[in-house]
N, C-alpha and C positions, 0 to 999 in steps of 0.2 A: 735891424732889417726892416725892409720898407713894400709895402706895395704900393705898384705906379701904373696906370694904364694913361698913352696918349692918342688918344681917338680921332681921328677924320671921317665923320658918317655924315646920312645927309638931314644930321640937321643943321651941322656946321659949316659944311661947304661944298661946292656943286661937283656935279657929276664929272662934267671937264678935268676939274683940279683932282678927285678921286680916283681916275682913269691913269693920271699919271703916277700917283702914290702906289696902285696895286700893284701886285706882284702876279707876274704873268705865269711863271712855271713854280715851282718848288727849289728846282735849283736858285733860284732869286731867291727864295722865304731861306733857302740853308742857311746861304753867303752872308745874308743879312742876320740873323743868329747868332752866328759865327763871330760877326765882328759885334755884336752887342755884349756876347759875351765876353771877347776878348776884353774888355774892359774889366779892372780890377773891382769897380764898384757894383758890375751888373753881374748878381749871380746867376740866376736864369732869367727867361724869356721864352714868349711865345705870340706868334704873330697872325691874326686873322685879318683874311684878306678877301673881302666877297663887293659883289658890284654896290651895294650899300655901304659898307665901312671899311677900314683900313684901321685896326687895332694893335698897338703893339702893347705888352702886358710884360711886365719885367717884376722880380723880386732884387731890392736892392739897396745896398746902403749909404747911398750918399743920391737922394730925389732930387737935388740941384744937378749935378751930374749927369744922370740919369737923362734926366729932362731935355740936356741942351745935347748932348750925344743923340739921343734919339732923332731931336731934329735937325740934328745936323748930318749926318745917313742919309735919312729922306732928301733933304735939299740934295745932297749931291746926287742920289739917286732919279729923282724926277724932274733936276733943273729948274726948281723952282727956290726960291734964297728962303734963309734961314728965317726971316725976320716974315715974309708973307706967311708963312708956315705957323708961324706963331700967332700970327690973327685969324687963325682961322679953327684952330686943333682946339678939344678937349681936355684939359689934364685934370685927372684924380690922382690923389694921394691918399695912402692908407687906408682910412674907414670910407673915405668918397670911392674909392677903388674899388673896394667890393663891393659896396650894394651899385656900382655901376657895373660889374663885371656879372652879380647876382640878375640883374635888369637886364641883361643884354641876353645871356643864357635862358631867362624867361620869357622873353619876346617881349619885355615892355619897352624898349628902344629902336624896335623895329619901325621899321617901312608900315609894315603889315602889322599891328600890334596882334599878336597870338600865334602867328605863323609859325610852325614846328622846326624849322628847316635850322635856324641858327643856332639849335641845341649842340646837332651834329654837328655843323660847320666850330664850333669853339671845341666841342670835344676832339674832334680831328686837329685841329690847331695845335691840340697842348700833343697829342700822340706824336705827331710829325717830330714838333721839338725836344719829345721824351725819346725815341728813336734816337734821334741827333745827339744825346748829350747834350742840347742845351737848355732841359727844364727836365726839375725832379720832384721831389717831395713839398717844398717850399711852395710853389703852382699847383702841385697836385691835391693839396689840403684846402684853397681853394677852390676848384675845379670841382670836387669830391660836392662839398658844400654846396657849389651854385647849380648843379646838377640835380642834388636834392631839393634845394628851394623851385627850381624848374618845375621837377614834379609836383611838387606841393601846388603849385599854381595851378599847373592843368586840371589835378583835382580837386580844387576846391573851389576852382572857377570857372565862368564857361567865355575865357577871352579866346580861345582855339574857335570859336563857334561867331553866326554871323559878320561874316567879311566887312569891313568899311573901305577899303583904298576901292576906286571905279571899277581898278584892273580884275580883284579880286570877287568883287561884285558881280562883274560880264561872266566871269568863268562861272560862277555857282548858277546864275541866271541860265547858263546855257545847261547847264545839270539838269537844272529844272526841268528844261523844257526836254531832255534826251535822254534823262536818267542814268543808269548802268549803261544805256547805249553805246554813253557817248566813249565806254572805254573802247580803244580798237582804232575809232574817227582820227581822221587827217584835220588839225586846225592849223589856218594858216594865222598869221601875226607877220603885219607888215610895222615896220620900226622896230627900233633895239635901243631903244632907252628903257624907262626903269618903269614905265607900264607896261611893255613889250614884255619884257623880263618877268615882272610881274606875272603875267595871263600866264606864260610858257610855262612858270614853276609849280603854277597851281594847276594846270591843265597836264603837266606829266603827271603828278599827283594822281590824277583823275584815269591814268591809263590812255590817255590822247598822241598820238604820234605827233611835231609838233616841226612847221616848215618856217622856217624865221627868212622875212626880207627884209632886205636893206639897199642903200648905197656902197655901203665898203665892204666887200668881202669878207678881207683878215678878219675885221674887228666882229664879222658876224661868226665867223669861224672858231674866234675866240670865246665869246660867248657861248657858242654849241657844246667848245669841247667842258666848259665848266658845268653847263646847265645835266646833259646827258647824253647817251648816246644816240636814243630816240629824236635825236633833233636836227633837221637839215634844212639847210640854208641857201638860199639862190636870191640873186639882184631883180632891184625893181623893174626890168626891160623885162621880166617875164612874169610879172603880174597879172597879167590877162588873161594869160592861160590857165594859171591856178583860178582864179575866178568862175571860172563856167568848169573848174574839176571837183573842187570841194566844199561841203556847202556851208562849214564854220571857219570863220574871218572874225579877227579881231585885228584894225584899226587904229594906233595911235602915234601919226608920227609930227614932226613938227613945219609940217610944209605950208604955206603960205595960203594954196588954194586948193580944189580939192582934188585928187590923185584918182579915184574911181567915179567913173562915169557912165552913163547908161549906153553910150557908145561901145563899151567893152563888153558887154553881156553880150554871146552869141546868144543863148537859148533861156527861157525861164520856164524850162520844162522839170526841175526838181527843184524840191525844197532847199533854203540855204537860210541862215540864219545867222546876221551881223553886227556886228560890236563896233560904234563908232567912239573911241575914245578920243577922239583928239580938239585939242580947240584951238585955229577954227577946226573946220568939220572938214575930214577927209572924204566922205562920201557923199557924191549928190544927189539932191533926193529924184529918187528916180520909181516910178509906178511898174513894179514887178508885181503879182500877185500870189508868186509866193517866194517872197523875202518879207521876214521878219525884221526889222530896223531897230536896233538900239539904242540912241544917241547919249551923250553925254550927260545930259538932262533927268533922262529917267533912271540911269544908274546912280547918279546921285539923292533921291529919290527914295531911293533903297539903300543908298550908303547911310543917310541920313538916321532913318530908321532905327538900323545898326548901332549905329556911333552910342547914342546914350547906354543902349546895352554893355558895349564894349567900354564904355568908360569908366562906368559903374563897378563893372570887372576889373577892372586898371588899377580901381582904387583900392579896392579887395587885395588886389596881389601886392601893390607897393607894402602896406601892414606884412605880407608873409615875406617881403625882400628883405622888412626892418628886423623881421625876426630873428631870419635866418643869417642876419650881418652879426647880430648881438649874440646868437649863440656862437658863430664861428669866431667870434674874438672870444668869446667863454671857454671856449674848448680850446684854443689857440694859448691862453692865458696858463689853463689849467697844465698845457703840455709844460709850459716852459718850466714851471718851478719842480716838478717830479727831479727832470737831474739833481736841482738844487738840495731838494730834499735827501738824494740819493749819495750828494756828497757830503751832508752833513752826517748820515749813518758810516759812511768811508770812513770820515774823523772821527768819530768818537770809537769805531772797532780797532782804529790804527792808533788810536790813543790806547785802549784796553791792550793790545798785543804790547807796544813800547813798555808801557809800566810795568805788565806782567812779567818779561823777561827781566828786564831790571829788579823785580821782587825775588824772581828764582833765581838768577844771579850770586845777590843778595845772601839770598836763601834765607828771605823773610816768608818766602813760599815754599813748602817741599815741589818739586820735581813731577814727580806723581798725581797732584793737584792739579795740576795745568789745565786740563781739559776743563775740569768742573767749575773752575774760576774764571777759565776765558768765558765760558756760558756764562754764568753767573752774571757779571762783568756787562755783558753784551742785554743780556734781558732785561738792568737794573737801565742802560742808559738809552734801550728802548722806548722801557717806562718813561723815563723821563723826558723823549722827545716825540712821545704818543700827543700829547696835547699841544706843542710848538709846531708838528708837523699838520696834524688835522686844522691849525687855525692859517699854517699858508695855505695852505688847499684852499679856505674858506674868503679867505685874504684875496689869492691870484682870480677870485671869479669875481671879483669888482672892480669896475672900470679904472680907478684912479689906482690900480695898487702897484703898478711897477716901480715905483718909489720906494712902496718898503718890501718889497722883493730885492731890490735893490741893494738897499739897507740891511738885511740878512746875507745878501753875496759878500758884501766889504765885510760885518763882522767875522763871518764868517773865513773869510779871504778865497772866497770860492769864484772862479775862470768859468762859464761854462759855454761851449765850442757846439757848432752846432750838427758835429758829429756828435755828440753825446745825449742829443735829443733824441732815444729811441722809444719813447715810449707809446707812439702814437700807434693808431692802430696798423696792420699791417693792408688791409683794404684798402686803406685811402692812399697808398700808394701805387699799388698795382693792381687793383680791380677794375677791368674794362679800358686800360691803357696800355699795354704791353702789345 
């Protein structure tokens, strides 16, 4: 058995191409499941789908398979061919699988490196598919792990702290200056790209009711209903009227020239305080005396700043990704051979029961002995697999040893099914996922 994750985030391909990959309802994420698993070789899956990445996450035994299945789904689902898909996607295998599943879970793949939000968005992912029947213990012994290393990052680093993306930047900047204020405040945010997006996630965060413009309705509509409830949406023809209603604006859409003009301000009779993320510059400079103007310039500025902090942090967390990749193959390792161990004590009791009947039989044994000789019998060859058992244990926690794990299954002529894996804890399957 295999883990596979095949990725479309934006470091690999644009927002346009991602648009078409996401999955718009749940009923889309089922169907898609559904038929992942319908395949013999894909045991579970589970599928993360947010304006940043498109993840599908599969346990499975044949990663060639796996691989071209997946994006062959995609293709037919987004209309886009099997072969563009392919230049463009991420794929991990195995050990590259977790610590990219550990990284993503910890916000080091993020948009936003530290942002909290993807924790939940991957944990809801695996619940959805755990629900469904199509992801169980296999994901969830993952999942358990990357959630742990999660936490380990927040505490022992401070990458949740000073913002670096512009988007995230404007929002703390506007904290600054409104404090606790600003929970309550109407911000508007013209654009629904992936600053837009940005500001909105960190400003509900904040307690900010949050008015998203655009051009296209739907697609604003779709956005709202993922971001929150708190979130309403109206077209750029009535931009001017929110402008002289409320007085945080945030800015960043991709228009040519610039969209707010000094012509539109009826009144500069209250304070207002604006975020121009876009380049070129959405807003022109226009002499209000009281507008606070933020341009792209001094947000970076401040992103700047940030960045060494947060990198330095990055680099602190990646060491606790590696960690936590090498203990979950240690404990992953350690599960497998317990059955083995466990069949090897089967044989040698079902060995001790055969013989002994065959002795009283015989009646090289009295009858009446039985009991004290099955014990006997059973504690001698204990003994004797107290130090062949203690040394696979010692064996399975080294990288290289499924070889002679292996090697002990054939001597032994031991099957082992992966229903008969129970020994893992009973937490790391249903704690926090049910």
């Amino acid at each position: 058995m295999s883990y596979q994750v095949v990725s479309f985030n934006h470091k690999n391909c644009e927002q346009s191409i991602r648009e078409k990959l996401a999955f718009a309802t749940d009923d889309e994420i089922r169907v898609m499941l559904l038929k992942l698993t319908g395949f013999d070789f894909i045991q579970e899956a589970y599928i993360v789908s947010t304006c940043n990445r498109v993840e599908i996450v599969v346990a499975t035994k044949d990663a060639f398979s796996s691989y071209h299945a997946i994006l062959g789904l995609l293709s037919l689902k987004s209309g886009l061919s099997f072969y563009e898909l392919k230049g463009m996607d991420g794929r991990y295998d195995d050990a590259a699988a977790i610590s990219h599943i550990f990284s993503v879970v910890s916000s080091l793949e993020s948009l936003v490196i530290g942002e909290s939000q993807i924790t939940g968005q991957v944990k809801d992912a695996y619940r959805f598919s755990f629900q469904n029947k199509t992801a169980g213990r296999k994901l969830n012994r993952v999942i358990s792990y990357a959630i742990k290393c999660a936490a380990e990052v927040r505490n022992v680093t401070n990458i949740s702290k000073n913002p670096i993306s512009i988007a995230s930047v404007a929002v703390a900047q506007a904290y600054k200056i409104y404090g606790d204020n600003i929970s309550g405040m109407t911000a508007v945010i013209v654009g629904a790209g992936e600053m837009g997006i940005i500001a909105a996630k960190n400003l509900l965060r904040l307690g900010c009711d949050v008015l998203l413009l655009g051009r296209d309705r739907a697609k604003l509509e779709r956005i709202a209903k993922d971001l929150d409830e708190d979130v309403r949406v109206d077209t750029m023809e009535h931009l001017h009227k929110y402008l002289n209603r409320y007085r945080l604006l945030f800015s960043a859409t991709s228009a040519k020239g610039t969209i707010i003009n000094r012509s539109m301000i009826e009144s500069d009779n209250f304070d207002r305080v604006w975020f121009d993320m876009a380049i070129p510059i959405d807003i022109e400079e226009m002499n209000l005396k009281k507008l606070k103007l933020f341009r792209i310039d001094d947000l970076k500025a401040i992103s700047k700043e940030n960045h060494a902090l947060k990198q330095e942090q990055a680099n602190r967390a990646v060491v606790i990704v590696d960690k936590y990749k090498e203990e979950f193959y240690k404990w992953l390792r350690a599960l497998s051979i317990e059955p083995v161990i466990k069949d090897m004590r089967l044989q040698a009791k079902d060995a001790i029961t055969k013989e002994l009947n065959r002795a009283i039989k015989k009646k090289f044994v009295p009858k009446e002995y039985e009991a004290n000789m099955q014990k006997m019998a059973e504690q001698m060859f204990n003994r004797f697999l107290h130090d062949a058992t203690q040394n696979l244990r010692q064996c399975s926690a080294n990288t290289g040893s499924s070889k002679g794990v292996d090697a002990i299954k054939g001597l032994f002529n031991i099957a082992v099914d992966d229903k008969r894996v129970k020994k893992y804890k009973n937490e790391h399957y249903v704690k926090g996922y049910k």
